[in-house]
N, C-alpha and C positions, 0 to 999 in steps of 0.2 A: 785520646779517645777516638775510637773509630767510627766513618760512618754508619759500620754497620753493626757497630755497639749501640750505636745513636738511635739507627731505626729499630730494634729492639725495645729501646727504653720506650722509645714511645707507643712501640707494639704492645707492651705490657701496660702503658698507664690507659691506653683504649680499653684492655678487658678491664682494670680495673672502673674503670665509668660506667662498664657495663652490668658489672658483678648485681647480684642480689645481697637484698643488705641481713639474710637470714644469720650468718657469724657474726655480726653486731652485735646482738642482744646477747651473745653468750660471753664476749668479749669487754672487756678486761675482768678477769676473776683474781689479778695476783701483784708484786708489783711489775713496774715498768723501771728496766733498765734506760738511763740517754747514757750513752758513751759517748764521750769526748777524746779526743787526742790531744788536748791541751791540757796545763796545768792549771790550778787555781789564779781566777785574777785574768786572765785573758780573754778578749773576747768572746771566744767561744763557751767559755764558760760561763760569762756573764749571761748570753743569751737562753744557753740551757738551761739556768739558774732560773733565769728567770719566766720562759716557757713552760718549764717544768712545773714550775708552784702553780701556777693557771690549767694547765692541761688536767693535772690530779685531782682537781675540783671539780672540771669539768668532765671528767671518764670516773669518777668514782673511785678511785684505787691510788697508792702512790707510785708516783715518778721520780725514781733517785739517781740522780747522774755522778757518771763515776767518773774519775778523770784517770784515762789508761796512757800515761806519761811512754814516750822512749821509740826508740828505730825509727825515730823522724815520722808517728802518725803509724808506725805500721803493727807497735803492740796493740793500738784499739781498733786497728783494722780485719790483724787474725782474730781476735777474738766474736768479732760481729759475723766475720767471715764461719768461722765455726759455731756460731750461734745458731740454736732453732728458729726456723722462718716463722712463728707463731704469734709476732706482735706483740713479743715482750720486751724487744731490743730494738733502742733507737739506736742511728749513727750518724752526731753532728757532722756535717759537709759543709766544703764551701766551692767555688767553680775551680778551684785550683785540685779537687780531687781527680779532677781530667787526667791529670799530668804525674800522677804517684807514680806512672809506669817508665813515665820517660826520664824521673829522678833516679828510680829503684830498678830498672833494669825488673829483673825475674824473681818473682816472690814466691811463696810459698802457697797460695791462695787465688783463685783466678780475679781475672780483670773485673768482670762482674760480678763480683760476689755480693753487690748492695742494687734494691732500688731506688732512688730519691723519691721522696714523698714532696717536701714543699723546698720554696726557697722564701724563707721567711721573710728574711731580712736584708736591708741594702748596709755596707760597714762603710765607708768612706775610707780612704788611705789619707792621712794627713805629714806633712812636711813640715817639721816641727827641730827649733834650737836652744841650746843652752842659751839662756839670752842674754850671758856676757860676750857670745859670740858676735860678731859680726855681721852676719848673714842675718836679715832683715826682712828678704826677698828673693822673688827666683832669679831675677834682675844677679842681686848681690853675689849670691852661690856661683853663678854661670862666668862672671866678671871675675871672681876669684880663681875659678878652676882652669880660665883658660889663662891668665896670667901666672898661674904657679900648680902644672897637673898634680894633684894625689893629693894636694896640701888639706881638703874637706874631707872630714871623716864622717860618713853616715853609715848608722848604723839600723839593722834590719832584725826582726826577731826571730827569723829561722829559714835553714836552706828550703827553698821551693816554694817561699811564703811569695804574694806580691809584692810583701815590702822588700824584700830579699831582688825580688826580678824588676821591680817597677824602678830601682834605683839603677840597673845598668838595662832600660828602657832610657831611662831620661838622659846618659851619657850617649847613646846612639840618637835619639834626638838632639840633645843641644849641642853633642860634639864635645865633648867635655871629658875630662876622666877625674873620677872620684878617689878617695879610698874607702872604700866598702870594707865592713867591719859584720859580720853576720853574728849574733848570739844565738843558744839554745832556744831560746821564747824570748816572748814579750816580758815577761818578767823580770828575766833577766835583763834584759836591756836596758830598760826602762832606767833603774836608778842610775847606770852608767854614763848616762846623757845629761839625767838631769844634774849629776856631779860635773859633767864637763869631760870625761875621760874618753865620749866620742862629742863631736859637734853638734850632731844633730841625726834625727832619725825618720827615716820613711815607717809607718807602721798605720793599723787599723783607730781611727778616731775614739771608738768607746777604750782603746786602753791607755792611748795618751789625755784624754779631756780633762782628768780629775787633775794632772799635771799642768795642763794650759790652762785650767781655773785658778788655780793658785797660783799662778807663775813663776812655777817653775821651769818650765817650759815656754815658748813664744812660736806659735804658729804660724808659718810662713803661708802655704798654698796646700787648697784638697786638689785629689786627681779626682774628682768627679766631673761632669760634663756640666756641672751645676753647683753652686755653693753647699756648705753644709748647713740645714737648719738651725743643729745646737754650735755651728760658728758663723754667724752670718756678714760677718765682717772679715773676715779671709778669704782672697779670691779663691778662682780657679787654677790651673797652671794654664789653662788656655786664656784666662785676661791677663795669664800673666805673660804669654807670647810663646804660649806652646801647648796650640791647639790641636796637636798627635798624640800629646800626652795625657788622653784621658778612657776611665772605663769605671764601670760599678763593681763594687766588690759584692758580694751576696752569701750570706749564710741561713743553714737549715738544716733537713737528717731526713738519713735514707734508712731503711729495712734491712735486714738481709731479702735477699733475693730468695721468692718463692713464699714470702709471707701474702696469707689472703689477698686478694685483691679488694673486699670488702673493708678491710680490717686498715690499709694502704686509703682507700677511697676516706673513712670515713678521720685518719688522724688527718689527714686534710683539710677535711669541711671543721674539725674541729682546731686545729691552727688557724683558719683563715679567723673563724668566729672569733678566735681569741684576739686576733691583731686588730678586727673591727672594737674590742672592748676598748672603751677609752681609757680606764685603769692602766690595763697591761698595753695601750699605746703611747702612753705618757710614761710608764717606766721606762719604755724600750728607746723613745725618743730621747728619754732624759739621759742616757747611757751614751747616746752619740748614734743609734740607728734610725735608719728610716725605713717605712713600711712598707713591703711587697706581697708576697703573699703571690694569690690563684689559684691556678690548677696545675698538678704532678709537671705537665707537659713544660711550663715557666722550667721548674728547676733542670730537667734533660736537656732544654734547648740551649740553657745558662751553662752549661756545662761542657756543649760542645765549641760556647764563643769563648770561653778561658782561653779551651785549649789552643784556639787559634790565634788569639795573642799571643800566648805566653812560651808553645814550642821552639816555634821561632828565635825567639831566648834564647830559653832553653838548648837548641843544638850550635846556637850560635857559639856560644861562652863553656859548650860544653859542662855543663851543671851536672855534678852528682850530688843527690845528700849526704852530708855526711854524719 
């Protein structure tokens, strides 16, 4: 993302603060699409799922999310991209949508074809093992890989995901080398870990938790700056002696670009309201997120600090999607 894709976005969430709230009251007359790029079961659907049911109550009309599988995130991206700007089309995001360009190289649909309305939600990345494994600790992981490189296999659930980058983030941090194992999704991953056929896996907390409840999994360390609520007994990777290796993950949905700016302003104040419900902050907390929320300007700024971790990766290792 550019900076002067950046000051745009913010150009636009200004008129939107500004706008008159007269297309409010004619708004929503039909339903509401959420696109998602992920599959069922994975975060991002969980969150849409679960916004969704709240939002339709709250606009009058239904919210059906569709899940647009496939081209690494870029069939739900042309589709929203060729969508009418009318506020019929959400498009779940998270700050890693910075970087679709520098995965995908040249698409068929411009760089801004979306604007971010919120940034809902915080996801935490958690570091999580088969827990006949070994690996107990960041301590343990780091001890083993520099005494026998490649021998840990973690596993990530898709190219350009943070779990995907945040695992040869922490090889450039601790010096270590892994063996990285990327799957299609979280889905897929998931069970392969919890059989043992990779070690263990970097990925978003709400899609490993139902695993770390049952124990089938054993969570090592969150990359947040701060523990996870729904783990409170797992450090950080920074108490665990690797205090560079931390950032929030963040998800939420953008518009196509060009939709009202009334219509932008007001799923906003109508998100935020919903994340202040204690209902839907106690589902969302129970999932493994924690609450963010605010104003448009939150999710555009979130979007430009992805890109500035994760480029850097990215041209490092030279990353395509594939």
């Amino acid at each position: 993302m550019h900076r002067r894709h950046l000051a745009l976005l913010l150009a636009g969430g200004l008129v939107a603060a500004a706008a008159p709230a007269a297309a409010q009251e004619k708004w929503p007359t039909g339903p509401i699409r959420y696109v998602i790029s992920a599959g069922p079961g994975g975060s991002p659907d969980v969150l849409a799922r679960t916004i969704s049911a709240h939002l339709e109550r709250r606009l009058g009309a239904p919210v059906v999310v569709e899940n647009r599988t496939g081209g690494g995130g870029n069939a739900a991206r042309e589709y929203v991209a060729s969508a009418a700007p009318d506020g019929y089309t959400l498009f779940g995001i998270s700050g890693t949508e910075s970087i679709s360009r520098l995965l995908f190289g040249e698409l068929p649909f411009p760089e801004d074809f979306y604007e971010p309305v919120i940034a809902a939600v915080g996801s935490q990345q958690v570091l999580a093992f088969h827990p006949p494994h070994q690996v107990d600790s960041v301590a343990r992981l780091i001890e083993l890989s520099k005494a026998d490189p490649g021998s840990v296999s973690l596993a990530s659930p898709s190219w350009g995901t943070t779990g995907q980058l945040g695992v040869l983030y922490l090889q450039e941090v601790a010096g270590v080398q892994f063996n990285p194992v990327v799957y299609r999704n979280a889905t897929a991953a998931m069970p392969d870990v919890v059989a043992g056929h990779a070690d263990g896996i970097l990925v978003t907390l709400s899609a490993a938790l139902p695993f770390i409840r049952d124990g089938s999994l054993r969570a090592v360390a969150v990359a947040t700056p701060e523990r996870a609520p729904a783990l409170p007994d797992v450090p950080t990777f920074a108490e665990s002696g690797y205090p560079d290796f931390a950032w929030t993950d963040w998800q939420g949905f953008a518009v196509p670009k060009g939709t009202p700016p009334e219509i932008v302003e007001r799923l906003n104040a109508e998100v935020n309201a919903i994340l202040q419900d204690p209902e839907a902050r106690a589902q969302l907390e129970t999932q493994g997120f924690t609450i963010l929320g605010g104003p448009q300007s939150v999710a555009i700024e979130g979007l430009q600090k992805d890109y500035d971790i994760w480029a850097p990766i990215i041209r490092q290792y030279g990353i395509k999607a594939e």
